[in-house]
C-alpha positions as CSV (number, residue, x, y, z in Angstrom):
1,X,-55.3,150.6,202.8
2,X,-54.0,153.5,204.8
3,X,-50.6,153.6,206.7
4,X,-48.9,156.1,209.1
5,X,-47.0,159.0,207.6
6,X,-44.0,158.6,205.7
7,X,-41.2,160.9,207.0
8,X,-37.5,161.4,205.2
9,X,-36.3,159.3,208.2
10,X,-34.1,156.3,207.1
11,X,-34.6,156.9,203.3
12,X,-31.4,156.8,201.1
13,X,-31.9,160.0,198.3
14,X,-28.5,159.6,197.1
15,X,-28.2,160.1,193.2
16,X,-31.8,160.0,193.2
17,X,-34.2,162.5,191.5
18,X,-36.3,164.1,194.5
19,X,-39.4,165.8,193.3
20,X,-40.4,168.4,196.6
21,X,-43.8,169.8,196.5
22,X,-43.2,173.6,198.0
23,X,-45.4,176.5,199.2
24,X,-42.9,179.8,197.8
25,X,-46.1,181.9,197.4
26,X,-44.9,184.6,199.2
27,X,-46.2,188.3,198.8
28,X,-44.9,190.7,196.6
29,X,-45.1,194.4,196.0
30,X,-43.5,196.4,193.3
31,X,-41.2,193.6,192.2
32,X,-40.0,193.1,195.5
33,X,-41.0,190.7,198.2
34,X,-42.5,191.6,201.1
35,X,-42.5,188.8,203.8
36,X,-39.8,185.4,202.8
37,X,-41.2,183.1,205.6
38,X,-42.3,180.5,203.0
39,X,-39.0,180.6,201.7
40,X,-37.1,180.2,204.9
41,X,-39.7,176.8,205.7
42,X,-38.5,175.1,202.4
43,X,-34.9,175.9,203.8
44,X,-34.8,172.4,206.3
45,X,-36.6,170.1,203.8
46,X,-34.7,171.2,200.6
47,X,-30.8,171.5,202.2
48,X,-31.3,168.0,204.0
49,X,-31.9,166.3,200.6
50,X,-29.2,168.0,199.0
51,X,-26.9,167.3,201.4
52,X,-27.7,163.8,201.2
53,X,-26.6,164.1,197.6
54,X,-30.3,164.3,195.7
55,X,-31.1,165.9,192.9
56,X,-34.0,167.8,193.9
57,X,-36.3,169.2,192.0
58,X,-38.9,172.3,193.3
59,X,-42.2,172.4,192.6
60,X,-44.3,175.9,193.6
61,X,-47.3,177.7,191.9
62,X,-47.4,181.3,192.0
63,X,-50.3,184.1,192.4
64,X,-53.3,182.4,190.1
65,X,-52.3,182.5,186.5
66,X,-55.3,180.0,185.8
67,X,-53.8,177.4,183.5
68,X,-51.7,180.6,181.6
69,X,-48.3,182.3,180.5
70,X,-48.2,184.7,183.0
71,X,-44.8,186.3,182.9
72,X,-45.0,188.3,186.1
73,X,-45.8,184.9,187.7
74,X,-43.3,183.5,186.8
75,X,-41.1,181.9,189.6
76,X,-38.0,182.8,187.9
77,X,-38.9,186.1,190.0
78,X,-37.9,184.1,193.5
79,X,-34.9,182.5,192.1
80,X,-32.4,185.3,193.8
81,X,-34.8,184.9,197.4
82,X,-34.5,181.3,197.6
83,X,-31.1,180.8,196.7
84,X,-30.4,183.9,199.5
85,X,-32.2,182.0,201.5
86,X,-30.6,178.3,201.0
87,X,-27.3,179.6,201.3
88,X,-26.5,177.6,197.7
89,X,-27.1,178.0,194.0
90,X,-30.4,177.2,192.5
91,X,-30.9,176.7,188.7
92,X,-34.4,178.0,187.8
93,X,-35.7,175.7,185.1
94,X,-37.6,177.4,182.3
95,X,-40.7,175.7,180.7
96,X,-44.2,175.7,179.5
97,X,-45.2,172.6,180.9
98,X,-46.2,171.3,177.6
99,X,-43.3,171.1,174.9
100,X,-41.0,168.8,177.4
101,X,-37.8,170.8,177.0
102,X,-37.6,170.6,180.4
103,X,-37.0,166.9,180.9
104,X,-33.8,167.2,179.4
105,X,-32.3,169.8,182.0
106,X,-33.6,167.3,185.0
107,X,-32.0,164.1,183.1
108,X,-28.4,166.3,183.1
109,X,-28.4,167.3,186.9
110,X,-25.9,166.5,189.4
111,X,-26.3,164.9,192.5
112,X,-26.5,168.3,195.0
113,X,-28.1,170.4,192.2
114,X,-31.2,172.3,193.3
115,X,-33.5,172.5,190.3
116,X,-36.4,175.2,190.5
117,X,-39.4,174.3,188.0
118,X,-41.8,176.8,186.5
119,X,-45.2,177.6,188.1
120,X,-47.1,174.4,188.3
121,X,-50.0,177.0,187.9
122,X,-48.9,177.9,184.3
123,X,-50.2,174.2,182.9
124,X,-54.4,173.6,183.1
125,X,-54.0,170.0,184.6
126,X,-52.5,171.3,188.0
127,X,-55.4,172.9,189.3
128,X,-57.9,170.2,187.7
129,X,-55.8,167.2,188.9
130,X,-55.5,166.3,185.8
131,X,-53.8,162.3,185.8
132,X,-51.8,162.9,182.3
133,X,-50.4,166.1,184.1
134,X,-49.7,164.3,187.3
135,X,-47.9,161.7,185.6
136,X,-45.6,164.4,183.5
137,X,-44.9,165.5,186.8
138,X,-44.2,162.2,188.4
139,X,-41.7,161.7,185.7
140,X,-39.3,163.8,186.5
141,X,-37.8,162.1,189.7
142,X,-37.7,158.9,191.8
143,X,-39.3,159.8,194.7
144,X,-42.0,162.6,196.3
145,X,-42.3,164.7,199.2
146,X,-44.7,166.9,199.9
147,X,-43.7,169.8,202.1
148,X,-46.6,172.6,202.0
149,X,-48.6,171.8,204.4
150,X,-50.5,175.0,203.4
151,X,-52.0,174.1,200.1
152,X,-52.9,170.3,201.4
153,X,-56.5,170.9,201.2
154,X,-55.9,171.1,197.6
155,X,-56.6,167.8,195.4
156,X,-54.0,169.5,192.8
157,X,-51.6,167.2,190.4
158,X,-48.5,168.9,192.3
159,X,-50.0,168.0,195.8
160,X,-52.0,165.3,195.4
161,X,-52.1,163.5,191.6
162,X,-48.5,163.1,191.6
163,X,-48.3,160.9,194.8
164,X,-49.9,158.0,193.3
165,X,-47.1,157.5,190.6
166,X,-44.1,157.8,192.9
167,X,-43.2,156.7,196.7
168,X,-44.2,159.8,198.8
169,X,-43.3,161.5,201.9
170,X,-43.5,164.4,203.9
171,X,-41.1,166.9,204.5
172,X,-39.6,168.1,207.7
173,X,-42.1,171.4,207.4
174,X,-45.3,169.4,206.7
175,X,-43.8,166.5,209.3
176,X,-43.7,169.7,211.9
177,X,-46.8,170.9,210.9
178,X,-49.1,167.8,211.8
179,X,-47.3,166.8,214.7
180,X,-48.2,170.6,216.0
181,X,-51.7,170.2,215.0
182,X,-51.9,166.8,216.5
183,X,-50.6,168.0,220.2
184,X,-53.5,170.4,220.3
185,X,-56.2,168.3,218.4
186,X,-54.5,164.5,218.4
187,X,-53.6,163.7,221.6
188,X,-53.6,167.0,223.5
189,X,-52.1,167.6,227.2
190,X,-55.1,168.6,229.1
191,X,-56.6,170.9,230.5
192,X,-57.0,172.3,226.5
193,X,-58.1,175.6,225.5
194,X,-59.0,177.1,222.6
195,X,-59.0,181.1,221.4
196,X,-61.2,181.7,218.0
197,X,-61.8,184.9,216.7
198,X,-62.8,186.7,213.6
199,X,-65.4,188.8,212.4
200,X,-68.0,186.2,211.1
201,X,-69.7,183.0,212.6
202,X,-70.3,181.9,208.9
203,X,-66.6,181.1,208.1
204,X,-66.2,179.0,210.9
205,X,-69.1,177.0,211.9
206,X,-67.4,173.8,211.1
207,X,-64.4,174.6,213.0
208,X,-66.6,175.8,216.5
209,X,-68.5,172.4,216.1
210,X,-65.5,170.8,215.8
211,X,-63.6,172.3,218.1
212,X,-66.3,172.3,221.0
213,X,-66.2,168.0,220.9
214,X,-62.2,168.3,221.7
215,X,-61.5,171.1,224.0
216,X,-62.4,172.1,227.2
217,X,-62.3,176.1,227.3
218,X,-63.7,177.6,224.2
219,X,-63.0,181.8,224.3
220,X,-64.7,183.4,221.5
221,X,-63.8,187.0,220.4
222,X,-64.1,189.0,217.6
223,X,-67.1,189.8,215.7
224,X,-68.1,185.9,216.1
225,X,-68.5,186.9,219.8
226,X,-71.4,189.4,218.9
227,X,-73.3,186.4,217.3
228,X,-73.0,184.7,220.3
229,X,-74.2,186.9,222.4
230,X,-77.0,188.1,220.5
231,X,-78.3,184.4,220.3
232,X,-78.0,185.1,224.2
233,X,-80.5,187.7,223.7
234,X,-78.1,190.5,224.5
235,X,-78.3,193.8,222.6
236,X,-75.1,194.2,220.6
237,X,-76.2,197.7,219.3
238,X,-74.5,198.6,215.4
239,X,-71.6,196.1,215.9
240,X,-70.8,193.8,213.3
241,X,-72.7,190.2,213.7
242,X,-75.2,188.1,212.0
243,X,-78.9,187.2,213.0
244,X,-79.7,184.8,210.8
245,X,-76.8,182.3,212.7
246,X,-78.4,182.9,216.1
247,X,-80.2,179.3,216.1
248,X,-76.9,177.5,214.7
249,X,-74.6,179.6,217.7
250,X,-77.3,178.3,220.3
251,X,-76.8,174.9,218.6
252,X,-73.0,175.0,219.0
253,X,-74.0,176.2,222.8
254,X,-75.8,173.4,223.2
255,X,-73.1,170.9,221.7
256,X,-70.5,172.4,223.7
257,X,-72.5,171.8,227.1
258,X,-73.3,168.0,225.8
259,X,-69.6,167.8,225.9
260,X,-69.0,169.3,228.7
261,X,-66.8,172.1,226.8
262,X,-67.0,175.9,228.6
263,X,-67.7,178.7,225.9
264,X,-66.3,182.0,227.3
265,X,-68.3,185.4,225.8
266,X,-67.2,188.7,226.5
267,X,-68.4,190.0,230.0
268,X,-67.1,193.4,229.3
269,X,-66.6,195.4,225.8
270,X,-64.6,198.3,224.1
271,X,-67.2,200.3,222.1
272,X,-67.5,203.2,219.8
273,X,-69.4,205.2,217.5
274,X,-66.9,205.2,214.8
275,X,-64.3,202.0,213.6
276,X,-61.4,204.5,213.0
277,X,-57.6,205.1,214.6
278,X,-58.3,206.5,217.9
279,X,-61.5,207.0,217.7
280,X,-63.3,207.9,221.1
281,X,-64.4,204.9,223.1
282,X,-65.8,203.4,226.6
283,X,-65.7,199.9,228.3
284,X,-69.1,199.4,229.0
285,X,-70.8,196.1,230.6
286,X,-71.9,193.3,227.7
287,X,-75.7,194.4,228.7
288,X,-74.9,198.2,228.5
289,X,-74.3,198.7,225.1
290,X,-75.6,201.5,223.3
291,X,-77.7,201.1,220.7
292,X,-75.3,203.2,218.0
293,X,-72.0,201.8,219.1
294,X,-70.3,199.0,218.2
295,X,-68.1,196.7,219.7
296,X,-64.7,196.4,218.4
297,X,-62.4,194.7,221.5
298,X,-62.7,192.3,223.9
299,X,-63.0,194.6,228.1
300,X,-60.2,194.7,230.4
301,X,-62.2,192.3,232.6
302,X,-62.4,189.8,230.3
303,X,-59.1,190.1,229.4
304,X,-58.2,189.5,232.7
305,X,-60.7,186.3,233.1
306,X,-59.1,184.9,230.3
307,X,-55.8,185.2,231.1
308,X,-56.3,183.5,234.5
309,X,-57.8,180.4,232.7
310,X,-54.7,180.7,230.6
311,X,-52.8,179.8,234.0
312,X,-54.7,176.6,234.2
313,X,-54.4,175.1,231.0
314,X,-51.6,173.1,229.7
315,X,-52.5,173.2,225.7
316,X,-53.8,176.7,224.0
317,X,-55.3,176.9,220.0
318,X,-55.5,180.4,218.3
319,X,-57.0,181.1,215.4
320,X,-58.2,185.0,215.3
321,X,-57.8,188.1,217.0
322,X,-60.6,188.7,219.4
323,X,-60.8,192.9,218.8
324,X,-59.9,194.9,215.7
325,X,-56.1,194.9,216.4
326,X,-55.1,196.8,213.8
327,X,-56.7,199.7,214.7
328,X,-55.4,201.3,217.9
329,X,-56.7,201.0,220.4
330,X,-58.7,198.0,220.1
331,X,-55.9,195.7,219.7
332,X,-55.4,195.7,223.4
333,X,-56.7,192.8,224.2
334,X,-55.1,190.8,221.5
335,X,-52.2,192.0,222.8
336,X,-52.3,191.2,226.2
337,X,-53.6,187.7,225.7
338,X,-51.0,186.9,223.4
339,X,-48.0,188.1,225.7
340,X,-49.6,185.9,228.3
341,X,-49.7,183.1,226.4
342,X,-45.9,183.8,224.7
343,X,-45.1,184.0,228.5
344,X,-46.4,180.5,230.0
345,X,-45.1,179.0,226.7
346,X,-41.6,180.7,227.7
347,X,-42.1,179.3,231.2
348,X,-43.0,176.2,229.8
349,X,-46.2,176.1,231.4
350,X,-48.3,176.1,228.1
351,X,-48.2,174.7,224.6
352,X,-49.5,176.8,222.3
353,X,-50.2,176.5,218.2
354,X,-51.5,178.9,216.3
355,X,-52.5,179.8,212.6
356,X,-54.6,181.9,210.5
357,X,-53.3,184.6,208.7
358,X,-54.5,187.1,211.2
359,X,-53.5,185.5,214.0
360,X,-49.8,185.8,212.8
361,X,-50.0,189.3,212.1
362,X,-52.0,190.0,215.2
363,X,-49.0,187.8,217.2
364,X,-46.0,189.6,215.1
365,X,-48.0,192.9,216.5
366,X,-47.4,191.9,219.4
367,X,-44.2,190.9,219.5
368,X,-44.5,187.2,220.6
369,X,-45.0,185.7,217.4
370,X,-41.5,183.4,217.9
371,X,-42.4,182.7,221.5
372,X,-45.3,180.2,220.9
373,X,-44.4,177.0,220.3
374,X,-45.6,176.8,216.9
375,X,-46.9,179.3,214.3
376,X,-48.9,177.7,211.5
377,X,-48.0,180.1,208.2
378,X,-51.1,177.9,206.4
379,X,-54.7,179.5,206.0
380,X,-57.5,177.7,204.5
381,X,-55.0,173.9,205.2
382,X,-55.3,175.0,208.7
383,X,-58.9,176.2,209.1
384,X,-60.3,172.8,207.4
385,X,-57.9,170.7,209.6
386,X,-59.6,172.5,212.8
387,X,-62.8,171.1,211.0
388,X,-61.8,167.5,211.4
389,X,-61.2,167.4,207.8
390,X,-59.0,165.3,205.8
391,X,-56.4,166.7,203.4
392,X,-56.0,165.2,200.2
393,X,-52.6,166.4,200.0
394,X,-51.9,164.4,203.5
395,X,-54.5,162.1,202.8
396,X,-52.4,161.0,199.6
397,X,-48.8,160.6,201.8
398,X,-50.3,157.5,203.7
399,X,-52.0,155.7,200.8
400,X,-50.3,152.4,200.5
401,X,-49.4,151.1,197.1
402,X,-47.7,147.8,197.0
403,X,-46.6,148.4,193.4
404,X,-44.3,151.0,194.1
405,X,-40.9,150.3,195.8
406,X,-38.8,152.6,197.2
């Protein structure tokens, strides 16, 4: 049977051996790493636990060593980031995964100790699920949480194996993370809204039929737009978009008006001859464009449509930039609906979540990324919770096991 999530709330950790699933996959270049935001979302779930006098013990995988040694992935490398970013010592435990040397350095710790494992990546069984491995890793502690919400659409041992050998939970960044996704999806304040973007129809079909059973205003930008439109019958000259998806857009048209959801096109486009910085380009009508142009932004009189809705709705999803952003200047739009957006949110007029690793950078570009009310750091988690999709890693925190007591 399946029960409600199970938060830290209420549960004594003291003494015990706390085994916390984390996301510290963070980008590196030249040795040195490039964005700490994973790190700094482990902070809440791992300081709590410790303060509360658990040993806890950090699990993580690393790049994609496929089941390997990989020295450069070795998470030794974050030791000095995380415990920067804890504010506390961390004692980077050194294995293999398969001689057990390790058990001995988890049955020594204290109470307060922060224990970081190596890569769960480095042993075969993580990424197969493999039970023997899952168990290994169940044995070293009393109790598991799962805080990365970001690789919960893996069925891994570390995210989802391990949880049926020890009483799980979730940690205050996965607990944040679903009750985010379930004020715009769950149980939404309407009137609810919903930006996706992108460059392709393909890697989102799910999440549009999803999506368009749930909301009310549906804006689609991007290159997914110029599907759309040429499903519509509307010359999109040399711009990026797929004809072979025209049936299934017209399909998701068609569900959207069954459920009485609005799907906002473009009315007006930025085009040019050439995709490069600053190249020369027009705003042209959506049935004016050019046969050898392409779009590559949303129009100024969209923009403006859109952010008028904006001022009626009470709950806004983003997922995608609707133009190229990172190219100036057909980031514009991006721009301008975001501010919006960060602005009613300010106001408190508007809820908004977002996700997607575009969407972040196109928000950070814009300088609004801490004004929305939350910013989902997950990619592919998020994308196949927008598809009505369970997680296993979620899935596997509200299996109920009467044989194991907490």
């Amino acid at each position: 049977m399946t029960a409600p999530l199970r938060i830290l709330d209420g549960i004594d950790v003291t003494g015990k051996r706390v085994v916390v699933r984390t996301d510290l996959n963070v980008p590196m270049k030249n040795g040195r790493i490039t964005d700490n935001t994973r790190l700094r979302h482990a902070v809440p779930t791992l300081v709590e636990l410790a303060d509360k006098r658990a040993i806890v013990i950090v699990l993580s995988h690393f790049e994609r060593p496929c089941g390997k040694v990989v020295p450069d992935y070795s998470l030794a490398l974050l030791r000095p980031a995380l415990e920067t970013s804890l504010q506390r010592t961390v004692h980077f435990v050194e294995t293999d995964w398969r001689d057990g040397a390790h058990r001995s350095v988890v049955a020594t710790a204290k109470p307060g100790d922060i224990l970081l494992m190596e890569n769960t990546r480095f042993h075969p069984g993580e990424e197969e699920n493999d039970p023997d491995f899952s168990r290994a890793l169940a044995a070293l502690g009393d109790i598991y949480v799962n805080d990365a919400f970001s690789v919960a659409h893996r069925a891994h041992a570390s995210t989802e194996g391990i949880a049926q050998f020890l009483p799980s939970f979730a940690g205050r960044g996965m607990q944040a993370e679903l009750s985010a996704l379930d004020l715009v999806l769950g149980n939404p304040v309407r009137t609810v809204g919903a930006v996706i973007g992108g460059s392709k129809v393909s890697t989102k079909i799910p999440v549009l039929e999803n999506l368009v059973t749930g909301v009310d205003e549906l804006i689609i930008g991007g290159g997914m737009a110029n599907t759309f439109l040429h499903a519509r019958g509307i010359n999109v000259g040399r711009s990026l978009y797929e004809p072979e998806l025209a049936e299934t857009a017209r399909r998701i048209m068609r569900k959207a008006e069954a459920h009485s959801c609005d799907i906002v096109l473009p009315r007006d486009v930025v085009v040019a001859k050439d995709f490069a910085l600053n190249a020369a380009h027009a705003v042209v009508d959506i049935r004016s464009v050019p046969a050898d142009y392409m779009i590559l932004d949303i129009g100024p009189e969209t923009a403006t449509d859109i952010i008028e809705q904006f001022g009626d709705l009470k709950t806004l999803l983003w997922n995608g930039p609707v133009g190229a952003f990172e190219t100036e200047p057909f980031g514009r739009s991006t721009f301008a609906l975001a501010r919006e957006a960060a602005r009613l949110t300010k106001a408190g007029r508007l809820l908004t979540v977002a996700g997607g690793g575009d969407t972040v950078a196109a928000l950070s570009a814009a300088g609004v990324e801490k004004d929305f009310s939350y910013v989902s750091m997950a990619g592919g988690a998020f994308l196949e919770w927008l598809e009505g999709r369970g997680l296993p890693g979620v899935n596997a925190l509200k299996t109920f096991r009467q044989d194991i007591k907490i």
